[in-house]
LOBA-436827 format. One record per residue (C-alpha): z, x, y; residue number from 1; residue in three letters. Coordinates in steps of 0.25 Angstrom, whole numbers. Last residue first. Example, Ala and Ser with C-alpha at 12.3 -4.5 7.8 and 13.67 -1.06 7.14 Angstrom:
2
<rec up="29" east="55" north="-4" i="2" aa="SER"/>
<rec up="31" east="49" north="-18" i="1" aa="ALA"/>
This chain:
222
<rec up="4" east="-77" north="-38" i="222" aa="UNK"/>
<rec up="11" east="-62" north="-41" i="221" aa="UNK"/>
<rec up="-1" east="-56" north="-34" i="220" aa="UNK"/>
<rec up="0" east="-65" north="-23" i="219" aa="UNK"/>
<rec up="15" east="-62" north="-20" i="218" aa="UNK"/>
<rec up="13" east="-47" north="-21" i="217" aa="UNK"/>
<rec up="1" east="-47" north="-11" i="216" aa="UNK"/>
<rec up="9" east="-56" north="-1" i="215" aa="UNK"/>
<rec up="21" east="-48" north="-3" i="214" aa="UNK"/>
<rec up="12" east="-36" north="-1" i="213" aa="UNK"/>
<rec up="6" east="-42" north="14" i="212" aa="UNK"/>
<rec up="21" east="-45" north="17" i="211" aa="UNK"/>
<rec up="24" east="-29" north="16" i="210" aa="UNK"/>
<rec up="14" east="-26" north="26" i="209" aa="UNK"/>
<rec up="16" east="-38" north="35" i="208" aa="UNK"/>
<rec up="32" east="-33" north="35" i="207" aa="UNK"/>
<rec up="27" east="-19" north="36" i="206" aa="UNK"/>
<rec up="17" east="-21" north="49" i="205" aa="UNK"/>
<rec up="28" east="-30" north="56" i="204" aa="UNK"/>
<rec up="38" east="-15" north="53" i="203" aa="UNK"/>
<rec up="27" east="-7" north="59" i="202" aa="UNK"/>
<rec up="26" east="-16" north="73" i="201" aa="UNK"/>
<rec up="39" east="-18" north="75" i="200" aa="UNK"/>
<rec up="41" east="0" north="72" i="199" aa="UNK"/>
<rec up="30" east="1" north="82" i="198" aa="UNK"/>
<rec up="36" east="-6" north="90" i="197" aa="UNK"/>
<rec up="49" east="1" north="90" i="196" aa="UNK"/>
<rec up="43" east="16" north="91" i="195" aa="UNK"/>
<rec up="34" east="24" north="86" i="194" aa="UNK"/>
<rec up="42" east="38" north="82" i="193" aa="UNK"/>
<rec up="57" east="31" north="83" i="192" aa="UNK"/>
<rec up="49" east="19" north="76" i="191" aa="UNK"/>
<rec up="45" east="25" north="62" i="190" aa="UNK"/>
<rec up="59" east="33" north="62" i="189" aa="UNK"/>
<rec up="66" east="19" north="62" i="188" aa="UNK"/>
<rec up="57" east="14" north="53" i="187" aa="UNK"/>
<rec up="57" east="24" north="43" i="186" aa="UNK"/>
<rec up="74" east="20" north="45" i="185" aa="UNK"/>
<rec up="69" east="7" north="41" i="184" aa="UNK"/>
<rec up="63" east="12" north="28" i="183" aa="UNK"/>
<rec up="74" east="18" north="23" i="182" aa="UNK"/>
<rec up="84" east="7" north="26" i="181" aa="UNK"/>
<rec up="74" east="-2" north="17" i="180" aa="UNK"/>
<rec up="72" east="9" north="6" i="179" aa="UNK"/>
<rec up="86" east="11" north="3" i="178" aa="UNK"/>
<rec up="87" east="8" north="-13" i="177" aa="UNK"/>
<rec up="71" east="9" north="-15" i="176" aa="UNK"/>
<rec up="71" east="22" north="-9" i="175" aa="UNK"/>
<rec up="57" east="24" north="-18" i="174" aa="UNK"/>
<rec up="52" east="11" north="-20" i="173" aa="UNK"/>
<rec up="55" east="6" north="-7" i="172" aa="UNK"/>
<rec up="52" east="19" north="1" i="171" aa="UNK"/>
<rec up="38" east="19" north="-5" i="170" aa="UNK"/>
<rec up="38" east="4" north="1" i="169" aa="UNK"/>
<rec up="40" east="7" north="13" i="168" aa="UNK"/>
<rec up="31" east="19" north="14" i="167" aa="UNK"/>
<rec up="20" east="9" north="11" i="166" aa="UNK"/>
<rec up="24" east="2" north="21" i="165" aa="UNK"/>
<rec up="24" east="11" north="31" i="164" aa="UNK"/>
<rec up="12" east="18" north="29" i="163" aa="UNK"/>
<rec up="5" east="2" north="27" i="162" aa="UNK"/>
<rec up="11" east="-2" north="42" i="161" aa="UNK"/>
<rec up="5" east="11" north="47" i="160" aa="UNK"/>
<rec up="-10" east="7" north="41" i="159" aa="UNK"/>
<rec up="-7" east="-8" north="47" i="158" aa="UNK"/>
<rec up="-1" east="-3" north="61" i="157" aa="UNK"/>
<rec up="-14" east="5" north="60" i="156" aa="UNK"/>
<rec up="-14" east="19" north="65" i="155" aa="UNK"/>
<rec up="-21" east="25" north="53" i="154" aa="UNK"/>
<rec up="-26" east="40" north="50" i="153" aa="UNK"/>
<rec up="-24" east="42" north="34" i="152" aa="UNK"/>
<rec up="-13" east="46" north="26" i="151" aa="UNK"/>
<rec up="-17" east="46" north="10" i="150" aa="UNK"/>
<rec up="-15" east="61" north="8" i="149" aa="UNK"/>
<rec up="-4" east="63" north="17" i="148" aa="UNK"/>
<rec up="5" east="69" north="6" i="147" aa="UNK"/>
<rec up="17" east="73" north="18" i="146" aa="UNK"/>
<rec up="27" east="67" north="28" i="145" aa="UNK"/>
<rec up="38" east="77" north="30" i="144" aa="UNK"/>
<rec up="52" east="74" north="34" i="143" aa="UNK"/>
<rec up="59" east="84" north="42" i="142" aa="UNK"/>
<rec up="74" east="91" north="39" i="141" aa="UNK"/>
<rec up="66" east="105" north="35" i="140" aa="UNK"/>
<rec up="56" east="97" north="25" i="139" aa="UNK"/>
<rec up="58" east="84" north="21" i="138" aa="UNK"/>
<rec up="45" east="78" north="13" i="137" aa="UNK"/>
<rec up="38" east="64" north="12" i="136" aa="UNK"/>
<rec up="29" east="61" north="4" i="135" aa="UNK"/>
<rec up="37" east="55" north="-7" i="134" aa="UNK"/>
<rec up="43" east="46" north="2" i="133" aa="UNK"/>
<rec up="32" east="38" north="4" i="132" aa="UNK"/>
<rec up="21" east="37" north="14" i="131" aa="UNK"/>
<rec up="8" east="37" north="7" i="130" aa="UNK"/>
<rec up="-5" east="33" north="17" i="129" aa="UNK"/>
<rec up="3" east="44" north="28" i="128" aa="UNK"/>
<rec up="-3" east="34" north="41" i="127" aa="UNK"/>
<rec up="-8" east="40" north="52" i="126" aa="UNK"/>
<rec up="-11" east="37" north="67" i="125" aa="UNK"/>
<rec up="-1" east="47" north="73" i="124" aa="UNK"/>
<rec up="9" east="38" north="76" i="123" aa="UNK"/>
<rec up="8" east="34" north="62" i="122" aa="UNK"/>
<rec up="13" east="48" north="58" i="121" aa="UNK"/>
<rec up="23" east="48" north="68" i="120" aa="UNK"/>
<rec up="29" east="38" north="62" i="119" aa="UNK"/>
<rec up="29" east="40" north="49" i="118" aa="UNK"/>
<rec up="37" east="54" north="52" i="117" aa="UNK"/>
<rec up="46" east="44" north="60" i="116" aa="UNK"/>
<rec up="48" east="35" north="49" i="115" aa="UNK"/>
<rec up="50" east="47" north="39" i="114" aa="UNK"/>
<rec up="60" east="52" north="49" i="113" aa="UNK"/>
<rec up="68" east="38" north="48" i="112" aa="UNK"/>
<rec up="66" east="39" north="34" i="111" aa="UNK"/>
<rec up="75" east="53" north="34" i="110" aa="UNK"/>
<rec up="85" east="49" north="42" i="109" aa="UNK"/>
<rec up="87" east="36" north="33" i="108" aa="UNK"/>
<rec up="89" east="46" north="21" i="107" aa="UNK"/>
<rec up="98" east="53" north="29" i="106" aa="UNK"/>
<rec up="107" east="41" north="32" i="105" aa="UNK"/>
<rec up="106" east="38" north="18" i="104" aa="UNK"/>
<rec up="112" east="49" north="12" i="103" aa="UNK"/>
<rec up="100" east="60" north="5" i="102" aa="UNK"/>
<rec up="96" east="60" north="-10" i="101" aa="UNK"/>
<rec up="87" east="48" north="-11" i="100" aa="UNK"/>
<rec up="79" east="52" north="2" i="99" aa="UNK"/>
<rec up="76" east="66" north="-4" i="98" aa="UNK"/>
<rec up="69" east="63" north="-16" i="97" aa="UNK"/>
<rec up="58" east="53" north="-9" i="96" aa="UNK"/>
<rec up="60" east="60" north="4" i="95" aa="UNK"/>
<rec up="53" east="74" north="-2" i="94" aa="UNK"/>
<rec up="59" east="86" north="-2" i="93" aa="UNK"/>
<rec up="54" east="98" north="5" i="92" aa="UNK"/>
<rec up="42" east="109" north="6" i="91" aa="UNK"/>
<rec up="31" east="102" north="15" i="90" aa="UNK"/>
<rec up="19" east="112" north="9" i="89" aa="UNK"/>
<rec up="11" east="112" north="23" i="88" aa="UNK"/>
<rec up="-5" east="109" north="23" i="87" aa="UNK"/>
<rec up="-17" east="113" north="13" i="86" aa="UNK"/>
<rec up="-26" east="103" north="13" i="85" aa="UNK"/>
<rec up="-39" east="102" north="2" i="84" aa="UNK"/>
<rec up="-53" east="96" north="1" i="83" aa="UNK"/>
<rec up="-59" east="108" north="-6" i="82" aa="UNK"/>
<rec up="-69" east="110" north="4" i="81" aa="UNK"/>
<rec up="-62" east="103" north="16" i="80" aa="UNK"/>
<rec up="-51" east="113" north="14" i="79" aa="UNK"/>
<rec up="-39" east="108" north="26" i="78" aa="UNK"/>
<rec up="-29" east="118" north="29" i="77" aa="UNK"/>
<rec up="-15" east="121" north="35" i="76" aa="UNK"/>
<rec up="-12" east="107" north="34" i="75" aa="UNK"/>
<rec up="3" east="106" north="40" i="74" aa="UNK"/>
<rec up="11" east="95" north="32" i="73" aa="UNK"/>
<rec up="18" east="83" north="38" i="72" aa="UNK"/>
<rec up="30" east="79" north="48" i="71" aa="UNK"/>
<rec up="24" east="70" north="58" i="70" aa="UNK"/>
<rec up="23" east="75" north="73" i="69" aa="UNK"/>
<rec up="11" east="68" north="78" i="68" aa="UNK"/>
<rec up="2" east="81" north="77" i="67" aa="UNK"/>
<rec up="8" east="83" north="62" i="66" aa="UNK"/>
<rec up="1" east="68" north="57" i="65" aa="UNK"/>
<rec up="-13" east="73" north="66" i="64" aa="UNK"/>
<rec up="-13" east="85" north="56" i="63" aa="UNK"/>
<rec up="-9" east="78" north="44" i="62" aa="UNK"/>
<rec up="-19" east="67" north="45" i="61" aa="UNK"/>
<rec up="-31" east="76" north="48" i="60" aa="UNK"/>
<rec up="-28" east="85" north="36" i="59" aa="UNK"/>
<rec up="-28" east="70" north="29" i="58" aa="UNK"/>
<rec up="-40" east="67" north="32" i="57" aa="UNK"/>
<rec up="-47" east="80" north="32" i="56" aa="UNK"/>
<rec up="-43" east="78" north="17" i="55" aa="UNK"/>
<rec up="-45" east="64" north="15" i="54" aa="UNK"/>
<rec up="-62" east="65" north="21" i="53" aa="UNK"/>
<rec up="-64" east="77" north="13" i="52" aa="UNK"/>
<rec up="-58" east="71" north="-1" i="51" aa="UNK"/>
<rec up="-66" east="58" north="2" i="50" aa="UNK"/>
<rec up="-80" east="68" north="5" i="49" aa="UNK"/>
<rec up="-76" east="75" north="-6" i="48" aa="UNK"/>
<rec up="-75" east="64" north="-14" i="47" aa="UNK"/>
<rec up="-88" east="56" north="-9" i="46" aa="UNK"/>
<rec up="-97" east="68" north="-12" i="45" aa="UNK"/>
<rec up="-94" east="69" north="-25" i="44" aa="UNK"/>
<rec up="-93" east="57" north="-29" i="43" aa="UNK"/>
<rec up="-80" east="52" north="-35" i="42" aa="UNK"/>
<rec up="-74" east="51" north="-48" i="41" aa="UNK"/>
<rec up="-72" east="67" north="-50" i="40" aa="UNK"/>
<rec up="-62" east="67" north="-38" i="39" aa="UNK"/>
<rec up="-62" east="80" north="-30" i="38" aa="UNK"/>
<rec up="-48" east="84" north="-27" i="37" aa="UNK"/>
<rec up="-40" east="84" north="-14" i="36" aa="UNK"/>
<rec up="-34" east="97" north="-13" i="35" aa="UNK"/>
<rec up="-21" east="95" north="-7" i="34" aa="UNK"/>
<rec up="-14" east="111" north="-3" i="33" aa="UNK"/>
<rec up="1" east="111" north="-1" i="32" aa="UNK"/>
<rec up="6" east="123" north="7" i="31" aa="UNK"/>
<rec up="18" east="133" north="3" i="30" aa="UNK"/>
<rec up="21" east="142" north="15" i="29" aa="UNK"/>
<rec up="29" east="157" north="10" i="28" aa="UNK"/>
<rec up="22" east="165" north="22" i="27" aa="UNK"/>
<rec up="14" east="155" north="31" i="26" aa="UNK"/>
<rec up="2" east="164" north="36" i="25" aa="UNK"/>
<rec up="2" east="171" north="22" i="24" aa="UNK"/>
<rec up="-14" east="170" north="21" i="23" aa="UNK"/>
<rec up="-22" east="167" north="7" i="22" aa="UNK"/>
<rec up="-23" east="153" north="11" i="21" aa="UNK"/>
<rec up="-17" east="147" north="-1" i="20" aa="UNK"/>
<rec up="-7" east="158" north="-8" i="19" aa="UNK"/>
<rec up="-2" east="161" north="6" i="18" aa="UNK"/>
<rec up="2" east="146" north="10" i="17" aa="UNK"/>
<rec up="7" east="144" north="-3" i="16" aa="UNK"/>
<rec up="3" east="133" north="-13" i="15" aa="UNK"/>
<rec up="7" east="119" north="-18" i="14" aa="UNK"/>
<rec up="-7" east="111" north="-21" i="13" aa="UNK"/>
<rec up="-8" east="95" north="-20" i="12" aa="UNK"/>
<rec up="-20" east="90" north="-27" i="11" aa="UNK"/>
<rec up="-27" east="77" north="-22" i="10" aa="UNK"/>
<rec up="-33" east="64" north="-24" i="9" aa="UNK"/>
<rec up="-26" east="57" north="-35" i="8" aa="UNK"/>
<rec up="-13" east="65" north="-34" i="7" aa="UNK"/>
<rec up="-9" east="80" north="-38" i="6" aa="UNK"/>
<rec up="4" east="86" north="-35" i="5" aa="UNK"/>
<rec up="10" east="100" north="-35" i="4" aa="UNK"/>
<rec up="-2" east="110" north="-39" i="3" aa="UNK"/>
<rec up="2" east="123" north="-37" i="2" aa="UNK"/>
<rec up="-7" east="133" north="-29" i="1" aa="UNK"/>
């Protein structure tokens, strides 16, 4: 296996399918494997029971995420004894790169399927915890939503509201230069998949969002 990132709380592994479970039942397939690794700092009991509970999370997340539709990775296993997934390798360029390089009208396209892939995803009573992006992967003309390390299960208009935002103001620092038309189209593609109220409803949750750090900013300069 080759290591290709490692974070705070996990490692994540490149390997072949073959090369991993022993069996060629998906000649040529690359998988990614995260291994959540032990932290020396905690108890011993405690961090496997934490590193337990986020990896069932998120195996669960991912499941329920391709049962409403979103664009995500297949977990082919979940090792509750050394705490690791093993799910689909989604081999294609990330949005971050890609957005910079297409026209315009193609880079609106694409953030109206972001939207619609965000959509779903709350429609299924999940927020992703890290929508930037940087986490986002096209493959065969389809955008894929990966890295769901940090989602959770959360239907609040508030937990949604945060989601968004916070994808917002990725887009903002990354696609500084087009950021607002950007966002819009997320929107757009936001309310073909839950509709025009729910778009109202996003968009007064946003504005109090963003007020709330105004406020924050304003007293910390006072």
């Amino acid at each position: 296996m080759e290591l290709i990132k490692q974070g705070a709380e996990a490692k994540i592994y490149l390997a072949g399918f073959k090369e991993y479970f022993g069996v060629d039942l998906l000649p040529g397939e690359m998988i990614v494997v995260k291994h959540r690794i032990p932290k020396r700092y905690r108890i011993e009991e405690i961090d496997k029971k934490l590193r337990k509970e986020r990896t069932v999370r998120e195996a669960r997340v991912l499941s329920r995420a391709k049962e409403f539709g979103v664009n995500c990775p297949h977990v082919y296993e979940v090792d509750l004894r050394d705490m690791k997934i093993a799910m689909e390798f989604i081999d294609g360029e990330r949005l971050k790169e890609l957005l910079e390089r297409v026209p315009m009208e193609e880079r609106l396209e694409l953030c109206r399927e972001i939207g619609r892939q965000v959509g779903k995803l709350h429609k299924a009573g999940i927020v992703h915890g890290d929508l930037t992006t940087s986490n986002m992967i096209l493959r065969n003309g389809k955008v894929y939503l990966i890295d769901f390390g940090l989602a959770d299960f959360d239907p609040t208009l508030e937990a949604r509201g945060v989601d968004l935002h916070l994808l917002h103001r990725a887009m903002e620092s990354t696609h500084y230069t087009w950021f607002e038309r950007g966002f819009e189209a997320v929107l757009e593609g936001y309310s073909e998949v839950l509709g025009e109220d729910a778009r109202r409803e996003i968009e007064e949750k946003l504005e109090e969002i963003e007020s709330r750090g105004r406020y924050r900013e304003r007293s910390w300069v006072g």
